[in-house]
C-alpha positions as CSV (number, residue, x, y, z in Angstrom):
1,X,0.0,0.0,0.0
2,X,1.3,3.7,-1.1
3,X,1.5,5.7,2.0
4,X,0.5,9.2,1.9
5,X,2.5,11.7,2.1
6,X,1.9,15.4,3.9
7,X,0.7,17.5,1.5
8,X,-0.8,20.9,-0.2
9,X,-4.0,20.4,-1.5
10,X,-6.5,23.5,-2.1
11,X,-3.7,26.3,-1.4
12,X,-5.3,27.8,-4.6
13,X,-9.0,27.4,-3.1
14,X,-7.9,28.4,0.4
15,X,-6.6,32.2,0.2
16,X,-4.3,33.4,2.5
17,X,-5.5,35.8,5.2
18,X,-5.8,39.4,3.9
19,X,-4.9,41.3,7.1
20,X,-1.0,41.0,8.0
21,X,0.0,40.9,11.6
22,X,3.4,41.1,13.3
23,X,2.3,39.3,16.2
24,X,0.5,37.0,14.7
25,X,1.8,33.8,15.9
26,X,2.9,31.9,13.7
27,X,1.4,32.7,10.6
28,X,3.6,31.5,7.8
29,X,3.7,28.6,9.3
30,X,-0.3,27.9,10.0
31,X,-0.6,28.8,6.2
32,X,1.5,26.2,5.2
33,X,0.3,23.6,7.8
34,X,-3.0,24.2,6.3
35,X,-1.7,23.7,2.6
36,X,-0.2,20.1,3.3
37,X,-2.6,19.1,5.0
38,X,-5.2,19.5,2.1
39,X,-2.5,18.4,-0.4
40,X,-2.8,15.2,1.8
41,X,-6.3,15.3,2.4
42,X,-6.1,15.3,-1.5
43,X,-3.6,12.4,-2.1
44,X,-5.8,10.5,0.1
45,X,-9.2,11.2,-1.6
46,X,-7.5,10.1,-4.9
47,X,-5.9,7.1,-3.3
48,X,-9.2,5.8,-1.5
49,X,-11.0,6.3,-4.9
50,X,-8.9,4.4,-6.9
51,X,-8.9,1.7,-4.7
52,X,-12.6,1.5,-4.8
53,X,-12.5,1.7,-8.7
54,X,-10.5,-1.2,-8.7
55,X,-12.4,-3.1,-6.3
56,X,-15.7,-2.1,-8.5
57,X,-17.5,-0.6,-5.7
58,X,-16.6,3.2,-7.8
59,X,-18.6,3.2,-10.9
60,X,-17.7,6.7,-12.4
61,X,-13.9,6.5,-13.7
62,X,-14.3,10.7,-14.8
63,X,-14.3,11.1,-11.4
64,X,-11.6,9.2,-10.0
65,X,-9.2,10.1,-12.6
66,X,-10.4,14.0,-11.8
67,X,-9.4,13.3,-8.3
68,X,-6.2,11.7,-9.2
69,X,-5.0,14.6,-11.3
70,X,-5.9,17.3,-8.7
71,X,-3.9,15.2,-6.5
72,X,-0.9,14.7,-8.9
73,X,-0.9,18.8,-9.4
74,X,-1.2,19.0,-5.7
75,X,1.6,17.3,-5.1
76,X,3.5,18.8,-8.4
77,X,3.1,22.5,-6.7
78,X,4.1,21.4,-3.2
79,X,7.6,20.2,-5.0
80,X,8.0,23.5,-6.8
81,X,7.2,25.9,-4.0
82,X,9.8,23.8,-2.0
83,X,12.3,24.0,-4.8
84,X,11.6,27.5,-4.7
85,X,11.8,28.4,-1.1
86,X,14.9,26.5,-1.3
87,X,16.6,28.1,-3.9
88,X,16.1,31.3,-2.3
89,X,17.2,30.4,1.1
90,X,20.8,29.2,-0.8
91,X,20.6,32.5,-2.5
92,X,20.0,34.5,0.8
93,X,22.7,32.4,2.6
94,X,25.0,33.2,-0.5
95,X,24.8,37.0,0.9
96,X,27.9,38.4,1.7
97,X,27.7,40.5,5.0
């Protein structure tokens, strides 16, 4: 059995707060707790309805391969904001002082 992975699901459905606040604890990392968690809850959706096509119990394969797409884009984004955020942090550690 594939285990699922954390993930980043509806960060496009799910808008980030609109007000800013400096004392906000712990924003940034709330948003993105959020965003794996629906990438996950995504992964899983698509995972549980395959298996269910393949048992026979899903009868609409539209649907499942829908599902499985959202989840492989889900997943697709999550890699390139990491690959992002980790290319700038090398940049910003690159810095010379």
């Amino acid at each position: 059995m594939i285990q699922a992975i954390g993930g980043i699901g509806n960060v496009a459905m799910n808008p980030a707060p609109t007000t800013t606040s400096t004392s906000g604890g712990g924003g940034f990392s709330s948003l993105l707790g959020h965003a794996l968690q629906s990438v996950n809850q995504s992964v899983t959706q698509a995972e549980q309805q395959g298996i269910g096509l393949a048992s026979g119990s899903a009868t609409n394969i539209a649907t499942v391969m829908t599902s499985a797409t959202k989840a492989d884009l889900s997943v697709e984004l999550a890699v390139q904001v990491r690959n992002r955020v980790i290319s700038a942090y090398n940049q910003i550690m690159n810095m010379q002082i």
